[in-house]
C-alpha positions as CSV (number, residue, x, y, z in Angstrom):
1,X,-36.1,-0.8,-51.0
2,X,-32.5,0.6,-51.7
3,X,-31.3,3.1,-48.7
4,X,-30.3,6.0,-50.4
5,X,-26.4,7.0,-50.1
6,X,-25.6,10.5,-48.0
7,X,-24.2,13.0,-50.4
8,X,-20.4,13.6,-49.8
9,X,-20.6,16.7,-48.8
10,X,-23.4,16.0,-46.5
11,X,-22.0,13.6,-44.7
12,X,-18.6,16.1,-44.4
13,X,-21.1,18.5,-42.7
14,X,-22.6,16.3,-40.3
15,X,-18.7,15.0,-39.3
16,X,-17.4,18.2,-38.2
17,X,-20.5,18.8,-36.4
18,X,-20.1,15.7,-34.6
19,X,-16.8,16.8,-33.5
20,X,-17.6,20.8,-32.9
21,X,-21.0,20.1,-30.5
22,X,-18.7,18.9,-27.4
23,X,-16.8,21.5,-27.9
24,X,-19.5,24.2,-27.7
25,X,-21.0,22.1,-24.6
26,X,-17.3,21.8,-23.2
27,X,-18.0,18.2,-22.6
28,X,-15.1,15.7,-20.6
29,X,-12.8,14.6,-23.0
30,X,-9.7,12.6,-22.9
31,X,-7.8,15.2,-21.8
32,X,-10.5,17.2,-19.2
33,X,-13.1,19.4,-19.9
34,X,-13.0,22.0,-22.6
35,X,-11.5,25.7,-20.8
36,X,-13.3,28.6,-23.0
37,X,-13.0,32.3,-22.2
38,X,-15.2,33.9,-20.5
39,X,-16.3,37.6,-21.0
40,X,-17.2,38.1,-16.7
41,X,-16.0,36.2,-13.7
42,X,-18.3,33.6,-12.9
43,X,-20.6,33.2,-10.3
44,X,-21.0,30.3,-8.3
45,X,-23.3,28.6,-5.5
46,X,-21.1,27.5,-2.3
47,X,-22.7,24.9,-0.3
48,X,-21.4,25.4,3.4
49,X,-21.1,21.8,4.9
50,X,-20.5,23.5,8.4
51,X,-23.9,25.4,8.4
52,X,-25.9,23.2,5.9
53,X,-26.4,26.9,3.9
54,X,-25.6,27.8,0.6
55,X,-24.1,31.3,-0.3
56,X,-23.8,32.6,-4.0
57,X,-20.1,34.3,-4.5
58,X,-17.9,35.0,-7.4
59,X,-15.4,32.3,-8.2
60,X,-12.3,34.6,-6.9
61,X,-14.0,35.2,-3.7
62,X,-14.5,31.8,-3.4
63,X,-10.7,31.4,-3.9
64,X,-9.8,33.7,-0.8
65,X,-11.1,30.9,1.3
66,X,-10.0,27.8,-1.1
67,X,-6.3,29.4,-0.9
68,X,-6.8,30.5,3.0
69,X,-7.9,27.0,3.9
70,X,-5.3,25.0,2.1
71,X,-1.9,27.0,2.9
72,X,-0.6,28.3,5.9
73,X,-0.5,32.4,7.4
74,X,3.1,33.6,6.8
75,X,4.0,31.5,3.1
76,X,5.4,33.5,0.2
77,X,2.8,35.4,-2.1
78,X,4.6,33.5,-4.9
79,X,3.3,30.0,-3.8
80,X,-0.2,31.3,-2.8
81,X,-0.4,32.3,-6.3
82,X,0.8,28.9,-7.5
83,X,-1.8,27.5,-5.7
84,X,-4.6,30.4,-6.8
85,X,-4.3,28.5,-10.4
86,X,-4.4,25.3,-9.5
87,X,-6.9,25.2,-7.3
88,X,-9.5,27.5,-10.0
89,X,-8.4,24.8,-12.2
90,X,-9.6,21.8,-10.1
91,X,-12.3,24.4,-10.0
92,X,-13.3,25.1,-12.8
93,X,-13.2,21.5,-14.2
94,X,-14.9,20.3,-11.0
95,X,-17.8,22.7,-11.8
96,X,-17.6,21.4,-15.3
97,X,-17.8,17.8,-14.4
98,X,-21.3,18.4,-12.7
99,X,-19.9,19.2,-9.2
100,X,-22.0,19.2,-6.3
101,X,-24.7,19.3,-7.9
102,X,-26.2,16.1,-7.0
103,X,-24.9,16.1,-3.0
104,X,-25.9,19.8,-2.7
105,X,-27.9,21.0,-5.7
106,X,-24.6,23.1,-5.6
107,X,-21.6,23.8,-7.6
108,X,-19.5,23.2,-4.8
109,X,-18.9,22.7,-1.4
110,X,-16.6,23.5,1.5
111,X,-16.3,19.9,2.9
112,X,-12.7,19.3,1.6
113,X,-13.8,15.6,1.2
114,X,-15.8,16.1,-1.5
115,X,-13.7,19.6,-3.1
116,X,-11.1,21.5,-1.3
117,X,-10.4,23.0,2.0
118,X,-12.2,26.4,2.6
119,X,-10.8,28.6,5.7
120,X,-12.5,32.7,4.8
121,X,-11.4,33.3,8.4
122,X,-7.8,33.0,7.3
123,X,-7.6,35.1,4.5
124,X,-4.7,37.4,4.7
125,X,-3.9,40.5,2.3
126,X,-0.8,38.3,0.9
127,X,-3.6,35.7,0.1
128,X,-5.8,38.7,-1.9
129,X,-3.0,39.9,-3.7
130,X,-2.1,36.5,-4.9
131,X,-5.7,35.7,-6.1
132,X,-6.1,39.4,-7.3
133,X,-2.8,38.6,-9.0
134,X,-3.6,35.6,-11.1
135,X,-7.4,36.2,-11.5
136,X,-8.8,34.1,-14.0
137,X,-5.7,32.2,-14.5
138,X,-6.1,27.8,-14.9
139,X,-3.8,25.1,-16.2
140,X,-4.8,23.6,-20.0
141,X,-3.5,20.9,-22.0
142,X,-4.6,21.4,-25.3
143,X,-7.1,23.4,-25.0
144,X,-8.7,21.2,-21.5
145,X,-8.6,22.0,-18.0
146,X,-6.2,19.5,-16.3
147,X,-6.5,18.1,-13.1
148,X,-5.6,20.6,-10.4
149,X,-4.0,18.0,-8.3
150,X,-2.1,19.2,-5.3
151,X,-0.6,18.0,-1.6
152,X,0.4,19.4,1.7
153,X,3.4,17.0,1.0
154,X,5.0,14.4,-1.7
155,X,7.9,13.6,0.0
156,X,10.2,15.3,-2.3
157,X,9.2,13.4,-5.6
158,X,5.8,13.6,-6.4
159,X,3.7,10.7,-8.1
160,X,1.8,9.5,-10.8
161,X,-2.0,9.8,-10.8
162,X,-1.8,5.9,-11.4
163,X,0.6,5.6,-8.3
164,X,-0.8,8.2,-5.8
165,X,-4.2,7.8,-6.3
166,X,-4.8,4.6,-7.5
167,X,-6.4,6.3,-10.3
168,X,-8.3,4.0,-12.5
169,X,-7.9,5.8,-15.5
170,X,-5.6,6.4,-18.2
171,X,-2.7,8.1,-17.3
172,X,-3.4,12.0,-17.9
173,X,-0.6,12.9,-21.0
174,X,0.3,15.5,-19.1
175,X,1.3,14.3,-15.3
176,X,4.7,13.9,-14.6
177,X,6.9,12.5,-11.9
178,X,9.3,15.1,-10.8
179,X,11.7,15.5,-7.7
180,X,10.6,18.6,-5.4
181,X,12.7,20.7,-3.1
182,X,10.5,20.9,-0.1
183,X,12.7,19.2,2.3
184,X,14.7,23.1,2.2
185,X,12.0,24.5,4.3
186,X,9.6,21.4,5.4
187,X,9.7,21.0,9.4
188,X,10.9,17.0,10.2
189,X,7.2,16.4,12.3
190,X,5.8,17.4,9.1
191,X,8.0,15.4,6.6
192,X,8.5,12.2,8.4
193,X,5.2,10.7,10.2
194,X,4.5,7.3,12.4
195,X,1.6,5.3,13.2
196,X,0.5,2.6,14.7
197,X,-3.0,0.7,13.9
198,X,-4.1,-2.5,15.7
199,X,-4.5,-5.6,13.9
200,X,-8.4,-5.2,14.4
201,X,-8.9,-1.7,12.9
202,X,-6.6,-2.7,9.9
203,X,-9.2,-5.8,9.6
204,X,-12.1,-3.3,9.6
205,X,-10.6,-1.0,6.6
206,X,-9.8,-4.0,4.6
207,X,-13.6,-5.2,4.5
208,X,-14.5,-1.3,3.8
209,X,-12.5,-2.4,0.5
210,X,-14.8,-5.6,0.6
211,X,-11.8,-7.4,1.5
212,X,-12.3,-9.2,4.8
213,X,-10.2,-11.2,6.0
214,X,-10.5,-10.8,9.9
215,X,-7.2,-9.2,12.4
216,X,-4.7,-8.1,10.4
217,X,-1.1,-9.6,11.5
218,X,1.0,-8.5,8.8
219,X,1.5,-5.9,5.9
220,X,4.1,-6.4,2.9
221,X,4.7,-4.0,0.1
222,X,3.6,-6.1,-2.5
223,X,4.5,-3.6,-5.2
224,X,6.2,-0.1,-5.2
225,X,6.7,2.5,-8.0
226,X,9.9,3.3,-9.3
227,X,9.5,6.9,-10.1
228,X,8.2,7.8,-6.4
229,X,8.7,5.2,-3.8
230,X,5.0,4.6,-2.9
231,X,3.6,1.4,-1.7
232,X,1.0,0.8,-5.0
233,X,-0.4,-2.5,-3.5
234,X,0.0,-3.7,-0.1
235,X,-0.6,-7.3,0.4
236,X,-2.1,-8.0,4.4
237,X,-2.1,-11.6,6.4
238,X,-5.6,-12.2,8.2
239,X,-6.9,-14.5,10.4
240,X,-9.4,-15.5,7.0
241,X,-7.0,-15.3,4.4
242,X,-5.0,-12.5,2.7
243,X,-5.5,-9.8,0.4
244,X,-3.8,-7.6,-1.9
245,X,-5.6,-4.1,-2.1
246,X,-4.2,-0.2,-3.8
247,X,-2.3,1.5,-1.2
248,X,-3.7,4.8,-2.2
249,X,-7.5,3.1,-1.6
250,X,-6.3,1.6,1.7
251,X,-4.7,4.7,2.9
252,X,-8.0,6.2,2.6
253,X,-10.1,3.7,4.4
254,X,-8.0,3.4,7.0
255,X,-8.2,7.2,7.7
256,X,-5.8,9.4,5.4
257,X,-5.0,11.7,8.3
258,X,-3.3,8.8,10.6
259,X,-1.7,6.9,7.7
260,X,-0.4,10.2,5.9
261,X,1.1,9.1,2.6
262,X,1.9,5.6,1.0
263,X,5.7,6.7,0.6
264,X,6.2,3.8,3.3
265,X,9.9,3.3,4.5
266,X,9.3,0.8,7.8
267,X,6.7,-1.6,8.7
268,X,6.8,-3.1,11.8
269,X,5.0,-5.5,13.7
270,X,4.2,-5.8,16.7
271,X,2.2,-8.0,19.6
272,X,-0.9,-5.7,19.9
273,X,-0.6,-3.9,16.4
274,X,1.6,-2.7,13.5
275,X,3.4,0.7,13.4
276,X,3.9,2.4,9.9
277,X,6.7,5.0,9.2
278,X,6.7,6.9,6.2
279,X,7.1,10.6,4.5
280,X,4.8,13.2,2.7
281,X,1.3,14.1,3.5
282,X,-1.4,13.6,1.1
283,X,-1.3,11.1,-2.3
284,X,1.8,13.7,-4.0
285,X,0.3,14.0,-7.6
286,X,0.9,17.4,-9.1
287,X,1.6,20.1,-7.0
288,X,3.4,20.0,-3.9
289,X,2.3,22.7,-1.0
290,X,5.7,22.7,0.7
291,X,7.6,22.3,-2.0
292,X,5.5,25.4,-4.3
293,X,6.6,26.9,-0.6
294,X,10.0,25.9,-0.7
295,X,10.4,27.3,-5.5
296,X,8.8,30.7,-4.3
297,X,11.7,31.2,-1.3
298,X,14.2,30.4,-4.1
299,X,12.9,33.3,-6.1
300,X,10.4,31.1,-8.7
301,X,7.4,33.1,-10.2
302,X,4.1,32.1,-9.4
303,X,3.9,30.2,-13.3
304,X,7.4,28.7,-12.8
305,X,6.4,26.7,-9.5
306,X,3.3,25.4,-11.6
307,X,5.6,24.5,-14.3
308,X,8.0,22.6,-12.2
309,X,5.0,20.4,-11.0
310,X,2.9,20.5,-14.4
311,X,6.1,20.5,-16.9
312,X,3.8,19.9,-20.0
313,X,0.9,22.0,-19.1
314,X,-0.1,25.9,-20.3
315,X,-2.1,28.8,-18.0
316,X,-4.4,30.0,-20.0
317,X,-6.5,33.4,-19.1
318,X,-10.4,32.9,-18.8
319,X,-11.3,36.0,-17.7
């Protein structure tokens, strides 16, 4: 039996529905999740990883703690505001994304390894008025949320997702590589950082990667990034072989807080271990704390720090 051939204008129909249904269910696309306006602030269920409770607040309240938590005391109102949109943009796309809803049977949580840092006992009125200030405001690229990357620290260039984060997908359109001013206000202890790990705990966060290789004698860039200095691979000399691994994924498994960025600039080795030197805290995509610190002292509005960071990028209104 013949199939019968779809009318033109029939199958017309059933195209544009095919491309308007994610849009209504503001699925992941490309780009990030779809941003639509919203006619209330939403509310949202917190999971409290300290307490094991879960509270429901309203996204901005939620904020005061997000903003509190990942910025110090006495910082300009400016770059708390910079920060505000960025993280209710990592927010708002997180929540989009599923969140914590598998972990916590939440939207999100307050563990900072799984969403961001949360501090409410550190809320200031600067703080309030720089949430109040930008309420409902998140990046887009046409018409998406982007990834509200940020650090404490890049170093004063900040990085490709690709570079930074070893991230395994395309290249967002809209992340940039730019240079960042923060070494005007950053302390030195906070810009330059050493460490030193011993050849058998650099063994045991190579086979965390599923690469062991037994006591780790020696670590070689293997390859570096020309837009932002960071180590992308590292290649390491074991008792049982070598192994070339991301320096973003090792950074993590060797603990993230000891080996604070991948912008390495010595390595040396030593009898009873190997000492790292570097600069930056944190992988340096998007936007830089210190360095939104360092725009808003200069006299940059809260949109012109996020523009510096995210050149390609939009804020867009929600609610």
């Amino acid at each position: 039996m013949r199939q019968r051939r779809l009318m033109p204008s029939l199958v017309l129909v059933l195209f544009c529905l095919l491309l308007f249904i994610p849009l209504l269910m503001g699925c992941p696309g490309a780009e990030g999740n779809v941003a639509k306006k919203l006619n209330t602030e939403p509310e949202i269920s917190v999971y409290f990883h300290e307490t094991k409770k879960t509270e429901r607040m309203s996204i901005e309240e939620y904020l005061l703690g997000v903003v509190a938590g990942e910025m110090r005391p006495d910082w300009p109102v400016e770059a708390y505001a910079a920060q505000a949109i960025v993280a209710r943009t990592f927010t708002m796309d997180f929540i989009a994304t599923g969140g914590t809803k598998e972990e916590h049977n939440t939207d999100i949580s307050t563990d900072e390894t799984e969403a961001q840092a949360y501090n409410a006992d550190a809320i200031t009125p600067e703080i309030r008025r720089a949430v109040r200030e930008t309420k409902g405001e998140v990046m887009t690229y046409r018409g998406r949320y982007v990834k509200g990357w940020f650090s404490a620290s890049c170093g004063g260039q900040t990085a490709l997702a690709k570079d930074g984060l070893a991230y395994k997908e395309r290249e967002p359109a809209y992340m940039r590589s730019v240079s960042c001013p923060e070494a005007e206000v950053i302390p030195e202890s906070e810009l330059f950082w050493t460490e030193r790990f011993s050849h058998q705990e650099i063994g045991q966060a190579l086979s965390k990667l599923g690469k062991a290789i037994g006591a780790v004698s020696r670590i070689a860039v293997a390859e570096r990034s020309k837009e932002s200095h960071r180590a992308t691979r590292l290649k390491f000399t074991g008792a049982d072989g070598e192994a070339t691994v991301p320096g973003a994924d090792f950074r993590i498994a060797i603990d993230p807080q000891k080996m604070r960025s991948i912008w390495l600039t010595e390595i040396n080795h030593e009898a009873d271990g190997i000492t790292l030197e570097g600069r930056g805290f944190g992988h340096g995509v998007g936007l830089c704390q210190w360095g939104a610190h360092a725009l808003a002292k200069a006299g940059k509005k809260p949109k012109e720090i996020i523009k510096h960071y995210y050149p390609q990028v939009k804020v867009m209104k929600l609610w």
